[in-house]
C-alpha positions as CSV (number, residue, x, y, z in Angstrom):
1,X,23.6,113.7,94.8
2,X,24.8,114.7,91.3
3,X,24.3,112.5,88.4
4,X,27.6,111.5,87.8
5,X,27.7,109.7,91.7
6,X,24.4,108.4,90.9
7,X,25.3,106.7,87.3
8,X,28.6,105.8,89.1
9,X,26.9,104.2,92.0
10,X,24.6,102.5,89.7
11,X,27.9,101.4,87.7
12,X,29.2,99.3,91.0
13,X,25.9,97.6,92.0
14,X,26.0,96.3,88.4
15,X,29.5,95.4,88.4
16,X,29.1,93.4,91.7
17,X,25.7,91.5,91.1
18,X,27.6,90.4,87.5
19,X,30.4,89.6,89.2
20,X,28.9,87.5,91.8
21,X,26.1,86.1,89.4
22,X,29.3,85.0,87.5
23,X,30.8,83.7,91.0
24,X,27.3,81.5,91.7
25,X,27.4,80.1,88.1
26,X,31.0,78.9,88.6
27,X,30.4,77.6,92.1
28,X,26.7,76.4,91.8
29,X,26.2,76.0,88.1
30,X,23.8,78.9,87.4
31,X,19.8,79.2,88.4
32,X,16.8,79.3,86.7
33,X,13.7,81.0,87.7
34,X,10.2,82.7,86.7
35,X,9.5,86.4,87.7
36,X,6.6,87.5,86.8
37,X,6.5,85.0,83.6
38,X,9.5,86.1,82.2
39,X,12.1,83.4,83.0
40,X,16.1,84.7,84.6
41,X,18.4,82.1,84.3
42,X,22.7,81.6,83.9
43,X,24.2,79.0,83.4
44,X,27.5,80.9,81.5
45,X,29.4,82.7,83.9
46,X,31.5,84.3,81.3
47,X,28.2,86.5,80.5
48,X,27.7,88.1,83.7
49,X,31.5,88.0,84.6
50,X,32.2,90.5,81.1
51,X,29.2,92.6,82.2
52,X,30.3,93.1,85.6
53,X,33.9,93.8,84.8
54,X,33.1,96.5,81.9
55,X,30.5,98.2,84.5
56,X,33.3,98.6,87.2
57,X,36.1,99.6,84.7
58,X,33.6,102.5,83.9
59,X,32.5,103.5,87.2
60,X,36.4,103.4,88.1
61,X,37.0,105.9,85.0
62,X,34.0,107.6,85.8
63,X,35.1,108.2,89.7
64,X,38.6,109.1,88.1
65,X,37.1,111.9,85.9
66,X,35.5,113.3,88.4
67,X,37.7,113.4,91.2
68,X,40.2,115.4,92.5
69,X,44.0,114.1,91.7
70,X,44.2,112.8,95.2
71,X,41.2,110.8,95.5
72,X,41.5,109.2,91.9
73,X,41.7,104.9,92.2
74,X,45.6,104.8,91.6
75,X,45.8,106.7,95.2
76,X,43.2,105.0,97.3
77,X,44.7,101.9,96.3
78,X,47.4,101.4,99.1
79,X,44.3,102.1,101.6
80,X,42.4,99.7,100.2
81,X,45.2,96.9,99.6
82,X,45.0,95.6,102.9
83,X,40.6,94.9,102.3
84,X,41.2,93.3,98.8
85,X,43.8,90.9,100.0
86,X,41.8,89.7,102.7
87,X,38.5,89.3,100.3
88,X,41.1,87.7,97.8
89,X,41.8,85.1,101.1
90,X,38.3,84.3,102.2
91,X,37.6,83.8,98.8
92,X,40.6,81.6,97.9
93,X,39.8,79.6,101.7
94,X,35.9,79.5,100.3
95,X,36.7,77.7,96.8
96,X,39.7,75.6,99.0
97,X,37.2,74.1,100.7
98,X,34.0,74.1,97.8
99,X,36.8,72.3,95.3
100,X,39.3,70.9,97.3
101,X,40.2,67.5,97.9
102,X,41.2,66.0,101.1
103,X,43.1,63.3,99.9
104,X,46.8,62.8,99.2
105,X,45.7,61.3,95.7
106,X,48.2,62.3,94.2
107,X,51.2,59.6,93.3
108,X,54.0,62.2,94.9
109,X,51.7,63.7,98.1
110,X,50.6,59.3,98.1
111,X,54.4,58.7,98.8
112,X,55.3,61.3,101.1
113,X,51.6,60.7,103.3
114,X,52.3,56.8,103.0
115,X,56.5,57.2,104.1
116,X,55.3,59.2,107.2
117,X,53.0,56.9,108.1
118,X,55.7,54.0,107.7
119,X,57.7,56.0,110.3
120,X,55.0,56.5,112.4
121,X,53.9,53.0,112.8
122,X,57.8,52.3,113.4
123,X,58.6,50.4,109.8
124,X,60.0,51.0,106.4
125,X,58.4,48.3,104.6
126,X,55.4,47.9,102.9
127,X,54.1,44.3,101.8
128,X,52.3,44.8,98.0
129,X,51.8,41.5,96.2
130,X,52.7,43.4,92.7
131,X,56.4,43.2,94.2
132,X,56.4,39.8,92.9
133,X,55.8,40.8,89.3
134,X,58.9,43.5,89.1
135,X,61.2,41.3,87.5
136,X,58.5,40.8,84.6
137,X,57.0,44.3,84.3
138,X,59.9,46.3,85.8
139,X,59.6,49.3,88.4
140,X,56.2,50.7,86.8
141,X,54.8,48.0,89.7
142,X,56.5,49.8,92.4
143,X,54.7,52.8,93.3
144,X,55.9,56.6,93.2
145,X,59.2,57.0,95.9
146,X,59.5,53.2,96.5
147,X,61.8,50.4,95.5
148,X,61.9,46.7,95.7
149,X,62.9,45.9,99.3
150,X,65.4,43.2,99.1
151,X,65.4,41.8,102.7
152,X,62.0,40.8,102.7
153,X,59.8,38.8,99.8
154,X,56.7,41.0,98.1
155,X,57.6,44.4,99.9
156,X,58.5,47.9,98.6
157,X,61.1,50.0,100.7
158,X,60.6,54.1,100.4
159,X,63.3,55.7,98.6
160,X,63.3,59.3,99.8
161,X,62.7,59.5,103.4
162,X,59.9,61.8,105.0
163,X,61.5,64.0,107.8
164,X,60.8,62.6,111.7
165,X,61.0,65.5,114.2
166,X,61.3,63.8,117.7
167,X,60.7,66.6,120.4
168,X,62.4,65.8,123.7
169,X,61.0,67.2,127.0
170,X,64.3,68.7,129.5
């Protein structure tokens, strides 16, 4: 093995311990232990993250320099595509499910969960006791997608409709 391939090689591992030493700080919030006596610790994942992005730039240039014109990065790319997309997806599924929230929380996914649960319990009307207060403190009572419903006392009525599918058996 020539020294280039082994400075290169050497180039990667860094590259990928930075970048997932950066990837445990952001997820876990770093680590601390004692090797030794001499203490290893992040907590800042920009640190390792820098490192490990300037050690595979150069083991890309490096592998560039040395190759021939066909094997250079720019032309293994399409061969690799298909891998980096489905690491990009198992990673983007991973912090989905680290980070997410599985809620509708939010005042717009709130009115569109809420309507299609209207419709699935067969009504359109929601009894809220700040309904009473809407002539006082106007439609900020009222929440995201609803109005006052005006056939029945304290009750909001949706104002966009969430679709219903009905499937018929033949």
């Amino acid at each position: 093995m020539t020294t280039s391939r082994r400075l290169q090689l050497g180039l990667v591992s860094l590259g990928l311990g930075g970048l997932a030493i950066a990837v445990w700080d952001v997820t876990m919030g770093g680590f601390y232990f004692i090797v030794l006596g001499i203490r290893v610790s992040s907590w800042e994942a920009y640190k390792p993250f820098r490192i490990g992005m300037v050690a595979m730039i150069a083991a890309f240039w490096l592998n560039d320099r040395i190759s021939a014109p066909d094997r250079t990065s720019w032309r293994m790319l399409p061969r690799w595509a298909p891998w980096i997309a489905a690491g990009i997806a198992v990673a983007s599924v991973a912090i989905a499910i680290r980070f997410g929230i599985f809620a509708a929380g939010g005042a717009d996914s709130y009115g569109y969960v809420s309507q299609a649960s209207l419709w699935a319990e067969g009504r359109l009307v929601v009894p809220d006791p700040l309904a009473e207060v809407e002539s006082v403190l106007g439609l900020a009572v009222a929440p995201l997608g609803y109005l006052r419903a005006r056939t029945r006392a304290r009750s909001f009525r949706p104002i966009r409709l969430a679709c219903r599918w009905r499937w018929r058996s033949r």
